[in-house]
Residue, then its C-alpha position, 0 to 999 in steps of 0.5 A: x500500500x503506498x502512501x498517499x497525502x490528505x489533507x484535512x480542513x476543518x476549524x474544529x480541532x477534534x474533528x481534525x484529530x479523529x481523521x488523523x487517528x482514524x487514518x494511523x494506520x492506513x499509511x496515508x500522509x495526513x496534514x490538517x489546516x484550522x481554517x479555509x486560508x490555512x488550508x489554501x496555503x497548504x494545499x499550493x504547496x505540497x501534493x493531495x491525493x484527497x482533500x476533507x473539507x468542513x462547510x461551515x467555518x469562520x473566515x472563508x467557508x467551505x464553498x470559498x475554500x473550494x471556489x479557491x482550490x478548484x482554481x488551481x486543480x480541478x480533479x482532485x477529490x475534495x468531500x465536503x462534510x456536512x449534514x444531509x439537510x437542506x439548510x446546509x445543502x443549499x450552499x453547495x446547489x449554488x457551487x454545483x451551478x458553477x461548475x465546481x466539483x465535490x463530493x458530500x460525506x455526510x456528518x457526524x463520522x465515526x472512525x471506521x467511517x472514515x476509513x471506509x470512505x477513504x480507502x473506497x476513494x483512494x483504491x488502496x484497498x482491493x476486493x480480495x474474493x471475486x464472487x460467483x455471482x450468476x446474474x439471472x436477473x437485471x442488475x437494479x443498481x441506486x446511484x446517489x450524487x452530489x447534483x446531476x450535471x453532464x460530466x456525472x451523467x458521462x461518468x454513469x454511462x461510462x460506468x455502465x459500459x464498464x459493468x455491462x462489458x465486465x458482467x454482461x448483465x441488464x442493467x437499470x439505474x435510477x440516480x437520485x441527486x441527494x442535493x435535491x433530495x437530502x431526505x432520500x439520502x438519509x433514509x438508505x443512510x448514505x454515508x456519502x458521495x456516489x454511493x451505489x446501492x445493489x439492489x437486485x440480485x439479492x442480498x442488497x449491497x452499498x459501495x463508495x464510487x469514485x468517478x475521477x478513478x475509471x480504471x478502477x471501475x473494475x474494481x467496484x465492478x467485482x465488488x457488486x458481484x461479490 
């Protein structure tokens, strides 16, 4: 597993630390920043592989703080913490018109959290069985996203091309747009953004996507087999 550097920036000195705790042993580089200008700073000097980002914060906001950095590089993954509830997601419907992309991971987080999602947006963790799966049915797949724009919409075609050539199954997906319906995200309890529900064939089955990875879709491709 090889290092990878993320970087942390919430104004909240525990959250900060229970990333870092969290991440001890996943052989990641974490560095924290208190504020969004610190946190800017950091982020022009040295080498992401994954940016935390609180919303609310005094000083420049969450949103400021991605408006700045999106300047800089625009494919880095950047998740923004916050809860799954229109007052909060409102903002973000307004950085999604923009054009700025992110993802949502939604609070409060426990540390096992918090190494699911990085290690299912990082890839630094393999499927280790393939599973045997025979698809005698449609593939009924749940694809939850941070706003439905047009390079979304590309990364959901391209993914189904990608299942359908590695599974050869039928596939029917429905997307649902957790900033438009917060209330659906809470109810399938999702954790954060894409995730993708295995509804069909049965047991049901829940995975972290990660869009800006398709050579990786092989990957999330066995684990929905599994």
């Amino acid at each position: 597993m090889s290092s990878q550097n993320i970087l942390v920036i919430d104004d909240e000195e525990a959250v900060r630390d229970a990333f870092v705790m969290a991440l001890e042993d996943t052989k990641c580089q974490v560095d924290t920043a208190a504020c969004g200008e610190e946190g800017i700073e950091q982020f022009n000097q040295a080498n992401y592989s994954l940016i935390y980002l609180d919303l609310k914060m005094p000083g420049i906001n969450g949103v400021e703080t991605l408006t700045q950095i999106r300047k800089v590089n625009e494919t880095v993954p950047i998740y923004i913490v916050t809860a799954f509830s229109k007052e909060f997601l409102s903002d973000l419907q307004v950085a999604r018109e923009k054009g700025l992309l992110f993802e949502i991971l939604k609070k409060p987080l426990g540390a096992d959290q918090i190494v699911e999602v990085t290690e299912s947006i990082l890839n630094i963790k393999t499927a280790n069985d393939v599973g045997n799966l025979l698809l005698s049915t449609a593939l009924k797949l749940k694809i939850y996203v941070a706003g439905i724009t047009a390079d979304t919409q590309s990364a959901i075609e391209s993914f189904k091309e990608a299942v359908n050539n590695q599974l050869n199954a039928e596939i029917l997906v429905t997307i649902i747009d957790v900033l438009e319906h917060p209330d659906l995200a809470a109810d399938a309890d999702i954790l954060a953004t894409p995730t993708l529900i295995r509804e069909l064939p049965a047991p049901l089955k829940k995975l972290i996507l990660n869009f800006n990875c398709q050579e990786k879709f092989s990957v999330a491709i066995e684990k929905i087999r599994n």
